[in-house]
N, C-alpha and C positions, 0 to 999 in steps of 0.2 A: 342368535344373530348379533353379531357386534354392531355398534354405536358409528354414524361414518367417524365420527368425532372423536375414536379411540385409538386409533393408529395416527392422530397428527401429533407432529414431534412439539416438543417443547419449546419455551425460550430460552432453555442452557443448551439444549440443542443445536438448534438456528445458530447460537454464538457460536458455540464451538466448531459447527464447520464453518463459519465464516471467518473463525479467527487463526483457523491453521493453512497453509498452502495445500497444495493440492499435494498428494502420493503422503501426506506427513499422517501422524498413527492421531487417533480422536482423541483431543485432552482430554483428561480424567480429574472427575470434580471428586471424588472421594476424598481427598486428602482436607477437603471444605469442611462435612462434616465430622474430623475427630478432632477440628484444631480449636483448641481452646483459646477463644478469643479475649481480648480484655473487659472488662466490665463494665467501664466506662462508659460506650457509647448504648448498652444496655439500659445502663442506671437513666439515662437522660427521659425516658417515658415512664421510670419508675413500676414496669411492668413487671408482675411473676414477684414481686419483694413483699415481703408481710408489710403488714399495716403500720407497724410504729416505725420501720425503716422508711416508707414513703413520708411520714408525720412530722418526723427526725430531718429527710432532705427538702419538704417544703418548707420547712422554718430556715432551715439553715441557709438555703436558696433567697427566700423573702428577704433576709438579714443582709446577706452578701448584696444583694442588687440596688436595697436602699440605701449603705452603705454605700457603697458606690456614687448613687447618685446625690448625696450628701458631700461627696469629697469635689463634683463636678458645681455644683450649686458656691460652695467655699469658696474653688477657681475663681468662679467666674462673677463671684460677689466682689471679690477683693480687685482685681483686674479693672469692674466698673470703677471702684472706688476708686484705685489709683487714679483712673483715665480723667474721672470728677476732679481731681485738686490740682490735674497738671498745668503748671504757668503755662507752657509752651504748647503747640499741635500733639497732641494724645497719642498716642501712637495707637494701630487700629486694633481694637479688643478684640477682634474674628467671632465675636460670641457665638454664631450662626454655628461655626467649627466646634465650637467649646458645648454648645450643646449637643449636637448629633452625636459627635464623640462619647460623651456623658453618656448617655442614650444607649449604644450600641454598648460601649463597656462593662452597663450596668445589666443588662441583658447577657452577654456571654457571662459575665461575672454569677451574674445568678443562677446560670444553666450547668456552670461547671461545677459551683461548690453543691447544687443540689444532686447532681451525678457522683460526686466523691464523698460526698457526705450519706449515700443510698449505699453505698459500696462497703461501710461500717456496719460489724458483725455483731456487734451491741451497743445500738444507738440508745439514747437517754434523752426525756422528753423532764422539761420542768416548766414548771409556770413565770421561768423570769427568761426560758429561752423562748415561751411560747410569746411572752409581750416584748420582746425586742423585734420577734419576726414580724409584727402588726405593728409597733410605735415604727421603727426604724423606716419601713417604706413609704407609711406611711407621710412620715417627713418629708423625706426627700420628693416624694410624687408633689406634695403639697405646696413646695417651694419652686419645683423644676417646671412643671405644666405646666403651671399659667403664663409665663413667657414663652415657654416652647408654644402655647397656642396663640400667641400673637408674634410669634416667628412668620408665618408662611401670610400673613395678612400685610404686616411692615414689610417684608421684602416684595410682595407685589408691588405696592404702592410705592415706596422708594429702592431704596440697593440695599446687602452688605455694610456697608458703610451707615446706613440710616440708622438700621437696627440695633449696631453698638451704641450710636447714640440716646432711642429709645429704650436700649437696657439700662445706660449711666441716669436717664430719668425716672425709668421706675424707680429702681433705688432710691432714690429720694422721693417721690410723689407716693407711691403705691409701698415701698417696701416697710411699710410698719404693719399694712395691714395682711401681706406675707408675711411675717411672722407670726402676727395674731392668729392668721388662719391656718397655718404651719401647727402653731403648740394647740389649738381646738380639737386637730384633727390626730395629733399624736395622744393628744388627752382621752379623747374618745376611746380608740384603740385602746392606751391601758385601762380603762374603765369597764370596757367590754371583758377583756381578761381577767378581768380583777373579781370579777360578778358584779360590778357597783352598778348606780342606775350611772348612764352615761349621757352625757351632752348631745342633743338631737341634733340631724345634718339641719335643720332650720333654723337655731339657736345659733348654731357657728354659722350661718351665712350671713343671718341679721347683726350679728355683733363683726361681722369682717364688714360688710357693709358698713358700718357704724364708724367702724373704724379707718376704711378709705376716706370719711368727709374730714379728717385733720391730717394738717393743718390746711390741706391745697380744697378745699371746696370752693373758694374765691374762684376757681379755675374753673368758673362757668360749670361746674357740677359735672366734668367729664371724668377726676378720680372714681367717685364714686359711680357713675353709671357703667365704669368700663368694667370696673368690680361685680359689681351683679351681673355682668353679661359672663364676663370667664369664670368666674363660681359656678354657674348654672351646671355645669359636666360634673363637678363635683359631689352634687346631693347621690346620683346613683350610685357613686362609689362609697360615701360614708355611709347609706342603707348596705353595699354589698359588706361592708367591716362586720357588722352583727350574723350576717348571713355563714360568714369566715369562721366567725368564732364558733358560733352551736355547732359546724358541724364539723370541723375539726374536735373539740370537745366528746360529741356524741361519734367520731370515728377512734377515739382513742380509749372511751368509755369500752367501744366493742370491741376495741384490739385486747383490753386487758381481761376481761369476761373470757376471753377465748384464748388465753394461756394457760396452758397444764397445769395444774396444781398437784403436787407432791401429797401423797399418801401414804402415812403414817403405815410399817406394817408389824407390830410387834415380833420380838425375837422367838424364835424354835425354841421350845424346851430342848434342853438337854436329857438325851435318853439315858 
């Protein structure tokens, strides 16, 4: 006895008669499955690919997105600065645009070269592409966030227009101790790759800390305590960098263990 549940039609069903007129012959999905699609939108979940091909596109993806987000930070440093030394009314920085933009490009950017980069038939892993994939975003994350997370608090409290100005001031109040905790956190990274012992996320918080109280701590102590408030997001991610590495390491270990190995087979005598 059948299932009631075996004669209800499908969901290409359903479409198909709701996509043809009436008296017209039922489209035919065959021709779906023998057309060989592009790979591309495959590669993007990195599904069904061997292991060093998925190993291969998440470095190459890491690389491409921090990369990105190093050329938006650049922007939008230099923009401040100008806006800092102008005689005259600044013209408006839009940094609010300059970062989402960042943001969003460095995301696709990362998703496409890791799709095109999965798509390579002998990918090649080495240990200076494996520390660019970890130095590189991790710069950029390093430098980008902490302004991006005092984006949506300054533009509640003032406009647009406020937040350019709150950028033109970190640069000068807060941007040393960005780049202190910027080269900490890229240090770390190569450290972990390297195998060395590496710089603790507590160690780089205390010394960025340390280093938001020069020269502005006059400033009623608000560099320094606004530092240790937007670090704090930080520590899970420099705990997640070592989590990155073993087991990329130990998935690349098991990629190579589980390559064929060539078998010697001596020649036939000649009869």
């Amino acid at each position: 006895m059948s299932h009631p549940t075996d004669h209800q039609p499908t969901t290409r069903q359903i479409f198909a008669r709701r996509a043809r007129p009436p008296g017209e012959a039922p489209l035919n999905f065959a021709w779906l499955k023998n057309r060989e699609w592009p790979r591309l939108p495959r590669a993007l979940s990195l599904s069904g690919m061997p292991l060093t091909n998925q190993i291969f596109a998440r470095r190459a993806g890491r690389t491409a997105f921090g990369a990105v987000l190093l050329i938006g930070v650049a922007y939008l440093a230099t923009g401040a600065w100008q806006g800092s030394f102008s005689p005259h009314r600044a013209p408006r920085l839009d940094a609010m645009r300059i970062i989402a933009t960042t943001w969003i490009a460095a995301i696709a950017a990362g998703l496409v070269v890791r799709a095109i980069a999965g798509c390579l038939r002998r990918p090649w892993t080495s240990e200076p592409q494996f520390a660019r994939s970890v130095v590189v975003p991790a710069l950029g994350i390093a430098l980008l966030l902490p302004i991006t997370l005092h984006l949506p608090i300054v533009v509640l409290v003032a406009d647009p227009s406020g937040f350019d100005t709150w950028v033109m001031a970190s640069l000068w109040i807060t941007g040393l101790a960005h780049l202190v905790f910027a080269t900490l956190c890229g240090l770390r990274g190569y450290q972990l790759v390297a195998g060395k012992p590496a710089v603790t996320p507590r160690k780089i918080y205390v010394i960025t800390l340390i280093t938001s109280c020069l020269p502005f701590v006059v400033l009623w102590a608000v560099p320094p305590a606004l530092v240790a408030i937007t670090a704090l997001p930080f520590v899970p991610m420099l705990h997640a960098m070592a989590r990155l590495v073993d087991r990329e390491r130990l998935e690349l270990a098991t990629a190579t263990q589980a390559l064929p190995r060539a078998i010697a087979v001596p020649p036939r005598a000649s009869a």
